[in-house]
Structures are given as structure tokens and as C-alpha cells.
C-alpha positions as a LaTeX table, in Angstrom:
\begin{tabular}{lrrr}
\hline
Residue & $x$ (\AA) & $y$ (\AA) & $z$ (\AA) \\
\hline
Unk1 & 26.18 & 123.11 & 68.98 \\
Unk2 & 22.82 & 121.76 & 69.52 \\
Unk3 & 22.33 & 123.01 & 65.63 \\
Unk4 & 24.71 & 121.68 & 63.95 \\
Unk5 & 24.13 & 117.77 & 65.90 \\
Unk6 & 20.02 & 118.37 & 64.70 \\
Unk7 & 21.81 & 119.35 & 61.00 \\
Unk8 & 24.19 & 116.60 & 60.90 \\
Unk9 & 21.00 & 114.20 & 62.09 \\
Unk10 & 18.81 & 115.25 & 59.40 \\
Unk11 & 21.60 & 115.08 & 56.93 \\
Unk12 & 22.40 & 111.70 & 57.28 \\
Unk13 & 18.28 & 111.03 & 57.19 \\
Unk14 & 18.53 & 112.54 & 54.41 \\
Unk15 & 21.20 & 110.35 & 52.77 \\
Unk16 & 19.31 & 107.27 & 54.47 \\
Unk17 & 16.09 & 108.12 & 52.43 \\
Unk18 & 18.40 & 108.66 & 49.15 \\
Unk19 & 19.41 & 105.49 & 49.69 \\
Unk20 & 16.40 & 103.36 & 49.59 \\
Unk21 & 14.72 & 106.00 & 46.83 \\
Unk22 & 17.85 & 104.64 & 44.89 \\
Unk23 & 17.12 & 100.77 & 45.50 \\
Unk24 & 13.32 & 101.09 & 45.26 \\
Unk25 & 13.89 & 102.60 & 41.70 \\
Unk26 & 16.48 & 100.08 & 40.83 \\
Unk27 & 14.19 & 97.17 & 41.96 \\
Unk28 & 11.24 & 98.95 & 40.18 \\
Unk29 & 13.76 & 98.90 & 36.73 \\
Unk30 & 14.56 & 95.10 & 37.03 \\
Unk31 & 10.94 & 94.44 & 37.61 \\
Unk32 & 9.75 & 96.48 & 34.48 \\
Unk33 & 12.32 & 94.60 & 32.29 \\
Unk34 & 11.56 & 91.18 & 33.43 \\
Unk35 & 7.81 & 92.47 & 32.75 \\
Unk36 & 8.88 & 93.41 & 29.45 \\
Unk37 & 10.40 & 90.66 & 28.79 \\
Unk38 & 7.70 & 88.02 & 29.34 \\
Unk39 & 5.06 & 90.22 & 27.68 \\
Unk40 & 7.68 & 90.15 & 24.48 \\
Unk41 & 7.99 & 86.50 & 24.54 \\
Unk42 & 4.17 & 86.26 & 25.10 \\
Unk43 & 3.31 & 88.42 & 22.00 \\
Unk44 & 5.96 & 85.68 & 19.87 \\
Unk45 & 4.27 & 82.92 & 20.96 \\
Unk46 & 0.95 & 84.07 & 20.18 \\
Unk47 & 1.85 & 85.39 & 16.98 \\
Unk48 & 3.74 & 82.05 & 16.13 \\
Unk49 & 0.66 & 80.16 & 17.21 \\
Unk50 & $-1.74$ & 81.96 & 15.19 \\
Unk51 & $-0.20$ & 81.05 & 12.06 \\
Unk52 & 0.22 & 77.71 & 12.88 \\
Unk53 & 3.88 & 77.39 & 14.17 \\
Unk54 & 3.77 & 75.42 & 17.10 \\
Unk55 & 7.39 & 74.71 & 17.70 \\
Unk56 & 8.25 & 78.10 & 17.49 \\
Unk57 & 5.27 & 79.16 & 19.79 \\
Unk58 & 6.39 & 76.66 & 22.55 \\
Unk59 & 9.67 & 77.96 & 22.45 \\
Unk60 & 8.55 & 81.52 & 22.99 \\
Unk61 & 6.70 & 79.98 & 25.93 \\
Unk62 & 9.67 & 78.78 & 27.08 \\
Unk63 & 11.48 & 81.97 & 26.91 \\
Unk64 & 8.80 & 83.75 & 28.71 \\
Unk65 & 8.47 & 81.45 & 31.09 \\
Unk66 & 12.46 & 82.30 & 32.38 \\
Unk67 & 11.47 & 86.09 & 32.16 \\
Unk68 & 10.07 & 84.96 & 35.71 \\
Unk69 & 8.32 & 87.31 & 38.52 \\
Unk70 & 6.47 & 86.31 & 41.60 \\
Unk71 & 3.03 & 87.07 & 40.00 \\
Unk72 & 3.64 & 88.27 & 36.66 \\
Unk73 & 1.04 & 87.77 & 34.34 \\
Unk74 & 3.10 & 86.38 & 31.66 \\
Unk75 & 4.16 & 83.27 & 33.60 \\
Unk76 & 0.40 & 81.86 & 33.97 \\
Unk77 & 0.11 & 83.41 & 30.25 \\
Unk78 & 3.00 & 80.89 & 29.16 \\
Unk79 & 1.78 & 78.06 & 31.45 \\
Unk80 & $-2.28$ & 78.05 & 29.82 \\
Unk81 & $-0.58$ & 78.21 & 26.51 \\
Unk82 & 1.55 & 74.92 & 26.82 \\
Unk83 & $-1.01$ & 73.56 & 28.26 \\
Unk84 & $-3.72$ & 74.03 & 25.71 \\
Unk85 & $-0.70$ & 73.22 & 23.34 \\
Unk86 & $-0.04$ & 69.99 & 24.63 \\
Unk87 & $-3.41$ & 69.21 & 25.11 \\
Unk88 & $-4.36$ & 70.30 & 21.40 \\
Unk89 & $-1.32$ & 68.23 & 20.15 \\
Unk90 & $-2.13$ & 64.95 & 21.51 \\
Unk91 & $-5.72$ & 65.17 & 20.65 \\
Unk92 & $-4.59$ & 65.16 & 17.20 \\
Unk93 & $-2.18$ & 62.94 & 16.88 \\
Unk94 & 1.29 & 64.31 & 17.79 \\
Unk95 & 2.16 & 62.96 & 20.78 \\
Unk96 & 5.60 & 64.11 & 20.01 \\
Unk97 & 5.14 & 68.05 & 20.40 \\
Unk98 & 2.43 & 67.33 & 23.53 \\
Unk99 & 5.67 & 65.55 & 24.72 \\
Unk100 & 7.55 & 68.57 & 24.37 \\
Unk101 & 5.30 & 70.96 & 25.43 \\
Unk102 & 4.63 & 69.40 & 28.80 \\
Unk103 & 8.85 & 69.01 & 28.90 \\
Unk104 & 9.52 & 72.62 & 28.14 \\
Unk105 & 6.91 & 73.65 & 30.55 \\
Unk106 & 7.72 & 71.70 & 33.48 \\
Unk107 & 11.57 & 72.60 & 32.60 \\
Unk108 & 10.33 & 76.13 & 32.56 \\
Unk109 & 8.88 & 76.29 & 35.99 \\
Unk110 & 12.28 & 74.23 & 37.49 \\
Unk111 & 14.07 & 77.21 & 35.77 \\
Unk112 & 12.64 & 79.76 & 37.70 \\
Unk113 & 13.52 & 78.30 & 41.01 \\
Unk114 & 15.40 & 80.36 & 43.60 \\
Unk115 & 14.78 & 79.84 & 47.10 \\
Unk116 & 11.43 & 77.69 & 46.30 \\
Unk117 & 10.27 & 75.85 & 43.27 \\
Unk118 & 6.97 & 77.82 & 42.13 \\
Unk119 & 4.00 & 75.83 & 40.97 \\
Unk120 & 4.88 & 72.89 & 42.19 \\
Unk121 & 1.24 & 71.40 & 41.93 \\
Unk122 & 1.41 & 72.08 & 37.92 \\
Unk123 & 5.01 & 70.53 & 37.91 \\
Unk124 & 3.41 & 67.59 & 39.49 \\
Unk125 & 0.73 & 67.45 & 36.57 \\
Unk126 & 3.22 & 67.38 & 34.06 \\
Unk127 & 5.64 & 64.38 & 35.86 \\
Unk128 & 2.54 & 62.99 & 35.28 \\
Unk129 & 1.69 & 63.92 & 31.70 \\
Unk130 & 5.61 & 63.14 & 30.61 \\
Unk131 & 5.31 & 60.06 & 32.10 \\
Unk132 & 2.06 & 58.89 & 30.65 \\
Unk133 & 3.25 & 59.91 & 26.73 \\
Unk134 & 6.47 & 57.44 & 27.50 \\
Unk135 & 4.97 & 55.13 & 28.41 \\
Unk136 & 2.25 & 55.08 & 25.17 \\
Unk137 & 5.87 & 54.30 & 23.12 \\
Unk138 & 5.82 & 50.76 & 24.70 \\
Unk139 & 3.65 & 47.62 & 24.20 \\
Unk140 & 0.49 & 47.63 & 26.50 \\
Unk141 & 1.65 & 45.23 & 28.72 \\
Unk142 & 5.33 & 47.25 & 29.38 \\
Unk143 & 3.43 & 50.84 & 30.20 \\
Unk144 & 3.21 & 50.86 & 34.06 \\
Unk145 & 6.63 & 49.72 & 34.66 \\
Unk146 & 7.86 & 52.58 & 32.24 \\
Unk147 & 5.63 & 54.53 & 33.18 \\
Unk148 & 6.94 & 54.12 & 37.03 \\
Unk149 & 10.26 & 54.24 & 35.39 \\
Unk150 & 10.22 & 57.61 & 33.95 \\
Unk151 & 8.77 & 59.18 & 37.11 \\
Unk152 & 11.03 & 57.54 & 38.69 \\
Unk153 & 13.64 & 59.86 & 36.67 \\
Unk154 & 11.49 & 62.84 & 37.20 \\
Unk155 & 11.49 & 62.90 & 40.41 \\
Unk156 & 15.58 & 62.95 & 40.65 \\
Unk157 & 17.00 & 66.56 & 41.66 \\
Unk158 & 17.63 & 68.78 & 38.53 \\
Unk159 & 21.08 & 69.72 & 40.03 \\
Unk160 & 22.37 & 72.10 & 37.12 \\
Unk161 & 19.81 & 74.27 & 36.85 \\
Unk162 & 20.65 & 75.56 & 41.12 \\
Unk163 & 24.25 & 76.67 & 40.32 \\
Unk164 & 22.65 & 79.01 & 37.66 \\
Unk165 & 20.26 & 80.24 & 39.58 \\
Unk166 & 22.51 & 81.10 & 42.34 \\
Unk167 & 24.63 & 82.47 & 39.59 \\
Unk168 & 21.41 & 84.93 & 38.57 \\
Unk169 & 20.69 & 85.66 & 41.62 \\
Unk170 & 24.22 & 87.20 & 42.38 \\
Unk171 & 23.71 & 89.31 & 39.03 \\
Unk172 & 21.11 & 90.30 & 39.75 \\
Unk173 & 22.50 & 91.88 & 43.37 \\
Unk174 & 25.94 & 92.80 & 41.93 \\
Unk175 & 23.97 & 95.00 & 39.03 \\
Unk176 & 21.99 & 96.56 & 42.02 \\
Unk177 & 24.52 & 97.19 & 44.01 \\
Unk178 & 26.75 & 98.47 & 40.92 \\
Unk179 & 24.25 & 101.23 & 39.66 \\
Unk180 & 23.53 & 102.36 & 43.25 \\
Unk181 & 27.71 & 102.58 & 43.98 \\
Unk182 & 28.14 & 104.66 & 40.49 \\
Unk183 & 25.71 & 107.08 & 41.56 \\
Unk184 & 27.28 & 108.31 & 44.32 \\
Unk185 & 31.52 & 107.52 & 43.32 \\
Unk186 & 30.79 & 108.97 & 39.97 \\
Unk187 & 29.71 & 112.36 & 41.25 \\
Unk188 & 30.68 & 114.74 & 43.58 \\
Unk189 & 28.60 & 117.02 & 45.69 \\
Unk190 & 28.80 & 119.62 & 43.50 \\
Unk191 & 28.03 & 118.09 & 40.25 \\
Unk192 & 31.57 & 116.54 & 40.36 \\
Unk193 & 32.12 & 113.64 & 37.47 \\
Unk194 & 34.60 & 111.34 & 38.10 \\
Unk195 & 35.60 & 109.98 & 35.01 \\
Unk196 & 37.93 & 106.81 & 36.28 \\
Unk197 & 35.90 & 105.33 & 39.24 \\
Unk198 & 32.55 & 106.15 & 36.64 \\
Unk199 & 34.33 & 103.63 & 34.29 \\
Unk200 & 35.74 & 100.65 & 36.09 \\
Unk201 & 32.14 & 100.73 & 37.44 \\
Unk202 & 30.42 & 101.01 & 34.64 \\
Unk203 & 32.10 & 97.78 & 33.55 \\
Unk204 & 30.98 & 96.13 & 36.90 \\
Unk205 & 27.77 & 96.74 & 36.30 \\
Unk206 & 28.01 & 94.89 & 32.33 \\
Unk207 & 29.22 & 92.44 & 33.73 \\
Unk208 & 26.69 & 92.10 & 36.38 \\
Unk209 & 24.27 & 92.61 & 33.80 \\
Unk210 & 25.89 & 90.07 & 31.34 \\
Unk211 & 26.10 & 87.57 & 34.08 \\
Unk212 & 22.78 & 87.80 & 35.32 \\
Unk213 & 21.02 & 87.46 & 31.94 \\
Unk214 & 23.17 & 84.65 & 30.60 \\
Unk215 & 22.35 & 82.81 & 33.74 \\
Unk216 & 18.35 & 83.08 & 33.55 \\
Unk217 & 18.59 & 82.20 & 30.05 \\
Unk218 & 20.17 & 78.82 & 31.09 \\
Unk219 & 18.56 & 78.22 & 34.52 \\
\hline
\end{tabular}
């Protein structure tokens, strides 16, 4: 009796560990790709700005930038690189492109809110930067009120962009939770494939997908 209760035990230890092998491998895939990701996007924009493309290399930026990761390389990549672009831009002459550069960036960062807005010091720096460009497209005398004028529509709550990222965020979970429910209703104990239940979840977990990367692509 005692046997069996210590096999059961360990059994269902067992199961608990398969469990969070299976998440910690799903979360590791999701990471990777969102890695992946940015580093494509990074390689673009590069590429793009070394042949003198700057409008396509800001909006690789701008694609890396919603391949976001707490701490991924590729997001302080795309953030130097708009940077230097708007900086570079407006030294010579095109406000216009520094304008959109600082945009895309601090649109970028907004983008990859969840829970918290990240970098919100750099977001700061470009209210600031946007602000200062509009206001060079008046008469002297007109820039500080426009200038106050434009942060004050900066500063005003990007609404839109929440609802997707809620919206990614529940992808995101509904994909995890998908792969981790095929794996153990597809198959049985003893190698078992189920075709019916492995179907109408593999087409939860497209969806998931599909929803997930449609909404970081507009957050």
C-alpha cells in the first residue's frame, strides 16, 4: 500500500516537472524568435544605412524595435541607430527625416509597452526633440508657444496602442498554453496520436500565433 502511495507521489512529481520542462522550453522558443527577430531587422537597417537609404533603415529600426525583450540587445541596437540618425539628419539639413526618426523611435518604445512603458527617460528626450523640430516650422517669435503646444500633445495617453498590447499579450499566453495542451491531448501514453483533438488544436495555436504577431506589429 505504502508502495503504490510513494509510486503514485513520484508519478505525479514526475508529471509536475514535465510540466514546467514544457513551459521553460516554450518560453525559451518565444524568446529565441523575438531574438531573431530584432537581430533580422537590425542586419536591414544596417545594410539599408550603409548604402545610404535612410528611410528604409529607420523603418527597419522601427520593426526591430517591436521585436521587443526585456534586455535584448537589439532594442538599444535600434534606439543608438535613430538616434545617430536623427542626429546626422538635422545636422545636415533634413529636419524632416530627424523628425521622423525621433517619431518612429519614441513610437517604437510606446509600442513595446505592457505592464510598464520601458525607457521612459529616452521617451522623454525625444518629447523633447519632436517638439523642438515643430516648433523650428514657425516664425521665431511663435516657437515656445508651439513648442509648449506640441508637448502638450505628447504628453496625451497613446490609448490605441494598450488594446493591442493586451491583445499580444493574450497571444502570446494562448500560443503557450496551446503547444503545451497538444502535447499531452495529441498523444497517448503509449505513443497514442490523436488525430482530431491534434487538429482543432493545432488551429488554436495559428491562431494564437496569428493573433499575437499581428498585434506586436501594430502595438
Amino acid at each position: 500500500m505504502q508502495r503504490n502511495e510513494s509510486e503514485n507521489a513520484r508519478s505525479k512529481n514526475l508529471k509536475y516537472l514535465q510540466y514546467i520542462v514544457l513551459v521553460l522550453i516554450v518560453v525559451a522558443m518565444v524568446a529565441g524568435r523575438v531574438l531573431v527577430g530584432g537581430w533580422h531587422e537590425d542586419g536591414i537597417a544596417r545594410e539599408r544605412l550603409a548604402k545610404g537609404d535612410v528611410t528604409e533603415a529607420i523603418t527597419a529600426y522601427d520593426r526591430s524595435l517591436h521585436w521587443y525583450l526585456p534586455g535584448s540587445p537589439t532594442v538599444t541596437r535600434a534606439i543608438s541607430g535613430l538616434t545617430r540618425i536623427a542626429q546626422s539628419e538635422e545636422s545636415r539639413g533634413d529636419a524632416e527625416n530627424a523628425l521622423r526618426a525621433w517619431r518612429v523611435l519614441r513610437s517604437g518604445l510606446y509600442g513595446s509597452e505592457w505592464l510598464l512603458t520601458p525607457r521612459t527617460d529616452i521617451i522623454a528626450a525625444c518629447d523633447r526633440e519632436i517638439a523642438r523640430l515643430v516648433s523650428l516650422k514657425v516664425p521665431e517669435p511663435d516657437r515656445p508657444a508651439a513648442y509648449d503646444k506640441e508637448m502638450n500633445i505628447l504628453k496625451n495617453p497613446s490609448g490605441p496602442r494598450l488594446g493591442w498590447s493586451i491583445l499580444a499579450l493574450a497571444g502570446f499566453f494562448s500560443w503557450t498554453v496551446g503547444v503545451v495542451w497538444f502535447i499531452f491531448k495529441a498523444f497517448g501514453p503509449k505513443d497514442e496520436f490523436y488525430r482530431k483533438p491534434a487538429i482543432l488544436i493545432g488551429l488554436f495555436i495559428i491562431a494564437a500565433y496569428a493573433l499575437w504577431m499581428i498585434a506586436l506589429s501594430r502595438a
